[in-house]
Structure formats: C-alpha cells, structure tokens
Steps between C-alpha positions, in 0.01 A plus 500: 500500500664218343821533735221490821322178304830312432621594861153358620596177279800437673375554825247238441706269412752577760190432737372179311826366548550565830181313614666165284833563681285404824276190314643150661644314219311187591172686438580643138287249341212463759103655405390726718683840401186629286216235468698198339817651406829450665801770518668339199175573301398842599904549421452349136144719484718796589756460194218405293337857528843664528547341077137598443557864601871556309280348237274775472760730578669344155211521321460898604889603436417348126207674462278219502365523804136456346607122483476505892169310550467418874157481644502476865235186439756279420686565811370201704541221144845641459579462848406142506698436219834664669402305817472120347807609274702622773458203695732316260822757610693482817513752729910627403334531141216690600697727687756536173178580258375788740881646525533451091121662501553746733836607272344494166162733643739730690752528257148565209394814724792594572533577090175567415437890416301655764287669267391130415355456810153649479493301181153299479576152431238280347323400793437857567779535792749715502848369474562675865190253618642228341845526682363580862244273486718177372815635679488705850146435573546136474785466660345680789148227454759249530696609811186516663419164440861368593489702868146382574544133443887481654289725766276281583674204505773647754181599734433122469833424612492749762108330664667138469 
C-alpha cells in the first residue's frame, strides 16, 4: 500500500503540474481560479499543506504523533491566512515553495515505516489520512480547479 499511495502522490502532482504548464503567464496573479484566489495562490496553498502534512508525518516517525492537532474547523481561518500571506510572494517563488514542499513531504513518506501509517495522530486521523488527504487528494481538488477556470475561459475565447 504505501508504494500504490506514493505512486498516487506522484501522479498527482505530475497531473497538477501539467494543468500549470498550460496557465498563461499573464494570468498567474488574476482572481478567479477558486473564489478570490489566483494560480500563484492556490500554488502557495498547495506547498503550504504539502509542509503541514511532512509535518505530521515528522511528528509520527518520532513518535509524537499525539502532538498532531488538526481539526478540520480551522480549515477555512488557516486558509485565509495562507491566502493574504501568499499574496506577498511572486509567482517563481510560489512555484519554488511547492517544489521544496513537495520534496520535503515526498522525501518524509518515502522514510516513514509503513507500520506507522495506521498510526492515530492527535486529531484522530490516521497518518495514511493525513498524507492522502493533504497530498494526492489535494493535488487532484486543485487540478480540478486549474482545468475548469483555464476551461472556461478558452470557451470564452472560442464564443468571442
């Protein structure tokens, strides 16, 4: 299982960063990807939950993985917070934090013992949880987000 979940990881990415490869470099910084947020921001989101995942994934491998006190509530206050302070960092950075993130919570799995992954952190996930859901699974939110909006705008282009 954790070869299948890191090959799912990579995929993701590999997916994720296929749909920027097609993003018009004059539109990096424009709203309208997800509510409010440009490219460059759902980029820096992206890195910030890749370093809040290898995190927990620390915490586990040390065996203090009861320190790991997520609660899904916070979600949307945290996310504000990476949104105004990611609005500060230009697009090359953003791109450099999600490579350095994407490194540091591949490179975390990658050495964590499988036995540790049904570990229960504090929050009452499972180390396993924690990686899909702040790794593959939101890689694949984000892709989604990135084809709909480039979508859409090229159908724009194509009625005009």
């Amino acid at each position: 299982m954790p070869d299948d979940l890191l090959a799912d990881l990579d995929a993701a990415r590999e997916t994720f960063l296929g749909a920027l490869a097609v993003v018009d470099q004059d539109l990096v910084t424009v709203p309208g990807v997800m509510d409010d947020w440009s490219v460059r921001d759902l980029v820096v989101h992206v890195a910030w939950w890749l370093q809040h995942g290898a995190d927990a994934i620390a915490l586990a491998a040390a065996g203090r993985g009861d320190e790991f006190g997520y609660s899904p509530g916070e979600t949307d206050a945290m996310n504000a917070r990476i949104l105004e302070e990611g609005r500060a960092t230009s697009p090359a950075e953003a791109l450099n934090r999600e490579e350095s993130a994407f490194a540091a919570f591949r490179q975390a799995f990658a050495d964590l013992d499988a036995s540790k992954l049904t570990l229960r952190l504090g929050n009452g996930d499972t180390v396993e949880e924690v990686i899909r859901y702040d790794g593959p699974d939101h890689y694949a939110e984000h892709t989604t987000h990135l084809r709909a909006w480039f979508s859409a705008d090229m159908a724009e282009e194509d009625d005009a």
